[in-house]
N, C-alpha and C positions, 0 to 999 in steps of 0.2 A: 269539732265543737265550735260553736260560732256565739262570743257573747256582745251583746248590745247594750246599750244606754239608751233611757228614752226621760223626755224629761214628764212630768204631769202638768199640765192646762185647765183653765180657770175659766169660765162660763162669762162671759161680760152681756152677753143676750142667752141667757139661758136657754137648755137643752131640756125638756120634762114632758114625755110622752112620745108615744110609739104610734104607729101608721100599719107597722107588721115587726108584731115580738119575734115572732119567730127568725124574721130576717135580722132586724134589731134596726129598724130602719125609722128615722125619726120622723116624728109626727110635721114637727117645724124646724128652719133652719137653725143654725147659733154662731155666736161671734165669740173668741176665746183669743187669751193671752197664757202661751208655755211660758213657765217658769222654771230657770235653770237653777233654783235652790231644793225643788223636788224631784230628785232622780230616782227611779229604777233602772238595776241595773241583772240581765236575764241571759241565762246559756244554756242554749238547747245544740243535744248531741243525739243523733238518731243512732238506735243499735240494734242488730237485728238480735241478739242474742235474750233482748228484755222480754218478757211474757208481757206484761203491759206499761201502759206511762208510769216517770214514777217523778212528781212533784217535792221540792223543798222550799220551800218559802217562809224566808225569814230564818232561814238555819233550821227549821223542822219540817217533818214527813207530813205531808196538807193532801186533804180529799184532793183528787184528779180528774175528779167527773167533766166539772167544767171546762179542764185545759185537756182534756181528752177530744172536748168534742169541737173544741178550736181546733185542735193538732188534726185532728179527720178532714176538717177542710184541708188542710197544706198536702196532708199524706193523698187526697182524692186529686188534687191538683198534678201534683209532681207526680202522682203513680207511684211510692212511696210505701212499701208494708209495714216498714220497722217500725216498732215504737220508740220511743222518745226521751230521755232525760234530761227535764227541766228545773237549773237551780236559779231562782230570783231573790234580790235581796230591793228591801225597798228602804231610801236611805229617809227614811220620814214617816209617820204612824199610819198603817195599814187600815182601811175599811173605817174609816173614820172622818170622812166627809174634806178629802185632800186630794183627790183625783187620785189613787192610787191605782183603780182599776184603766184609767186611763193612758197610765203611765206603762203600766203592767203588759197589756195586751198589745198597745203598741211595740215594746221589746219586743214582748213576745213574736209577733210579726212576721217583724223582720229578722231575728235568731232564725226564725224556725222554716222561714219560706229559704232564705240563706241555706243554713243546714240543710236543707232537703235540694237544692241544687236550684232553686228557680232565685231571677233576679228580676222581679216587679217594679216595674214603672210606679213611681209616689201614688198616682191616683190608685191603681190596684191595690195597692199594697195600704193605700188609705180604708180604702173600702173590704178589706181584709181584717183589716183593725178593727172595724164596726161592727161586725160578725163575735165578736171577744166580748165588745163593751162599746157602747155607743160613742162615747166623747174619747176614746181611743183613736178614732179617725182621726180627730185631729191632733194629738199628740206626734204624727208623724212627721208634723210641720214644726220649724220654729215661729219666733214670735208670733203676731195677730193673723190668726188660722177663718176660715170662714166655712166655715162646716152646710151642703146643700140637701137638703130633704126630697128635692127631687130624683128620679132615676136609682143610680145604684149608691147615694149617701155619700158620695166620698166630701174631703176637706181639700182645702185648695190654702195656700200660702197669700196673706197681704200686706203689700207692701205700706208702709207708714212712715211721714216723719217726726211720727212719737218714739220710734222704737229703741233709740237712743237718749232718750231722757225718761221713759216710764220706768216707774217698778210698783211689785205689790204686795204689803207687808202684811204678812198673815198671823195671826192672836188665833194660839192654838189653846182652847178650849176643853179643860180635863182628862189634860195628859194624854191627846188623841187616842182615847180606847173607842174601840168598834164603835159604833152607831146603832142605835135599837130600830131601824128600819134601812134596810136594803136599797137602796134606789130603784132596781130593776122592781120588786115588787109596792114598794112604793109610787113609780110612776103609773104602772097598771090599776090600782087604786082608785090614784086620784083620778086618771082617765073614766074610770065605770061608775065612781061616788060622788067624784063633786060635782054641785051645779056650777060652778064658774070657770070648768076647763072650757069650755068652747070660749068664751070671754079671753081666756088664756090664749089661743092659738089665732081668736082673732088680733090678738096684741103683735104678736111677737114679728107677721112679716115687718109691720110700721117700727118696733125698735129695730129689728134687722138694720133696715134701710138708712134708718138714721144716725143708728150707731156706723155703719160701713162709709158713710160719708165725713163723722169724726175723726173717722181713723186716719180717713184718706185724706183729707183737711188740715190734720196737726191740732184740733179742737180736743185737747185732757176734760176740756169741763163739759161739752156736751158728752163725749164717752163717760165720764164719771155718772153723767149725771141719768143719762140710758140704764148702763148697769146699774144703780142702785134701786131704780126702780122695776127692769125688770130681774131682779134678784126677790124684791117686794114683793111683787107680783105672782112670781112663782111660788112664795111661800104661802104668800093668800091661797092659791089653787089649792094648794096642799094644805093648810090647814083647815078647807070648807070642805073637804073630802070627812066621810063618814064608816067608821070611827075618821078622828081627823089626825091627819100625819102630823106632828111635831117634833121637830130638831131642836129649837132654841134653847136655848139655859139660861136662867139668872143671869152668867157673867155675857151673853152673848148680848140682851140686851142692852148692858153696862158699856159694853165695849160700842154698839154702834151709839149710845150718845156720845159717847168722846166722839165721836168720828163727826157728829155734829156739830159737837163744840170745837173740835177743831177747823172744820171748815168752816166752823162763823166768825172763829177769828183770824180766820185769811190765806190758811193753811190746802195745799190743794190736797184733799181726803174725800173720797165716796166708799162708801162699803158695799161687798158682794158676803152674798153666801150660799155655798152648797147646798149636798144632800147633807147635813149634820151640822154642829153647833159653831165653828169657828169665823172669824169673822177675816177676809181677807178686804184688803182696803188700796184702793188705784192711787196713785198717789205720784210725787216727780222724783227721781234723785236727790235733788235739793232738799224735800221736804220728809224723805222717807227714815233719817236719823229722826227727827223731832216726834212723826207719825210712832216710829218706835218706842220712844221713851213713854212717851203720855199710855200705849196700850199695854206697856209693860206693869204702868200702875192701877191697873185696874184688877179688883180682886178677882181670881175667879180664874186667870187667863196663866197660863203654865209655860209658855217660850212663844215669843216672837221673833218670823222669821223675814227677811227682806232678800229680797230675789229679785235679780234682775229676771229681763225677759230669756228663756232659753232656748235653745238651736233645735234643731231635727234629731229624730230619731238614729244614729249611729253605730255603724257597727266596729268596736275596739279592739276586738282580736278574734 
């Protein structure tokens, strides 16, 4: 048995739409920051004696189909028959617009290619992860990850010297229950429904670029200032999609005006947000107590989390 810790990562240039579902290979690139206050933690034990997979997640018996058809890659790889027993606990609310499948598939990964006897080079094992869940890839990196939609997808590790004064306080939104649209069928959607994905993709190499030179710069407010728009951005795509996809809530709104009213009065705050209603917000150490208090008063919002940046995907025993 082989178990892993993987942390979940935050979109700073968003990730929304596909190039080939079926591979899971993204449309355009994305710029993300791991956060070590979102862990999954995953053990996969291969047994020849199992008739098929047999999933626990969260301490209950969960469909298998999809980590079935993960585990077939690792099992076609290594040459591999036996199936598989996979237990994941996710220390933060599941399918509710937190990277969990991010966090998820990345363990998973690296448990399972481990367990199964093969030991992958990051970029492999990156583009292993994408095969799971798209922004998986780069969950396999710590801190500011750069994910390439070229070739085989994989995420590549960037260096910054933000990465010891950034953090990002996440206003978790209605007790993180599920989320009433999927990502994966949510971004196919918005790809076939809305008129302003191509608007969309022509955006994103130009935040790409500009955010990857923030990063590289030591520049919080030009990165803040990327991400919040394209966090905007991507939600516009998705809300002119037809029916139109909608994450936001009453309190999500609430929450991103404090995040304005704090940055007007001099506070370094920009808000992102997922596939779902929560509001995460880029901010420094210094200002991430204060960033907390103000979104703890906001009705609507049920725990606030601050998290530094976190490390790579590991494996702990």
């Amino acid at each position: 048995m082989v178990t892993v810790k993987a942390c979940a990562n935050i979109a700073l240039v968003k990730y929304w739409g596909k190039r080939d579902s079926a591979l899971n290979l993204p449309a355009a690139g994305s710029l993300s920051l791991t956060l070590g206050a979102l862990v999954t933690e995953t053990s996969v034990e291969f047994d020849r004696s199992l008739a098929e997979d047999e999933l626990v997640l969260d301490g209950a018996a969960t469909d298998n189909a999809r980590v079935t058809g993960f585990l077939d890659l690792v099992r076609d790889r290594a040459k591999l028959p036996a199936r598989a027993r996979v237990t994941t606990e996710n220390h933060f609310p599941t399918a509710s617009g937190l990277a969990s499948s991010a966090s998820g598939f990345a363990a998973l990964a690296l448990a399972a290619s481990r367990a199964a006897g093969l030991d992958l080079p990051p970029a492999e094992l990156s583009a292993l992860a994408r095969r799971g869940s798209g922004s998986a890839a780069r969950s396999i990196f710590g801190g500011f990850v750069r994910m390439r939609a070229e070739g085989d997808a994989h995420a590549e590790p960037v260096s910054s010297p933000l990465i010891d004064k950034v953090r990002m306080v996440v206003a978790i939104v209605g007790g993180g229950a599920p989320k009433s649209h999927g990502s994966r069928d949510a971004m196919e959607h918005t790809t076939q429904t809305s008129p302003l994905y191509k608007a969309w993709l022509d955006l994103v190499p130009k935040d790409l670029a500009a955010a990857e030179a923030a990063v590289a710069n030591g520049d919080l407010e030009a990165l803040g200032e990327i991400a919040e728009g394209s966090s905007f951005a991507m939600h516009a795509c998705a809300l002119a999609a037809r029916p139109a996809i909608v994450y936001w809530q009453p309190p999500t709104v609430s929450l991103l005006a404090r995040v304005r009213e704090l940055r007007k009065g001099g506070t370094a705050a920009w808000a992102t947000i997922d596939a779902g209603p929560h509001v995460k917000v880029l901010t420094t150490a210094e200002d991430a107590g204060e960033v907390r208090r103000e979104l703890f008063d906001v009705d609507g919002e049920t725990d606030v989390i601050v998290s530094e940046p976190g490390g790579p995907a590991q494996v702990v025993s």
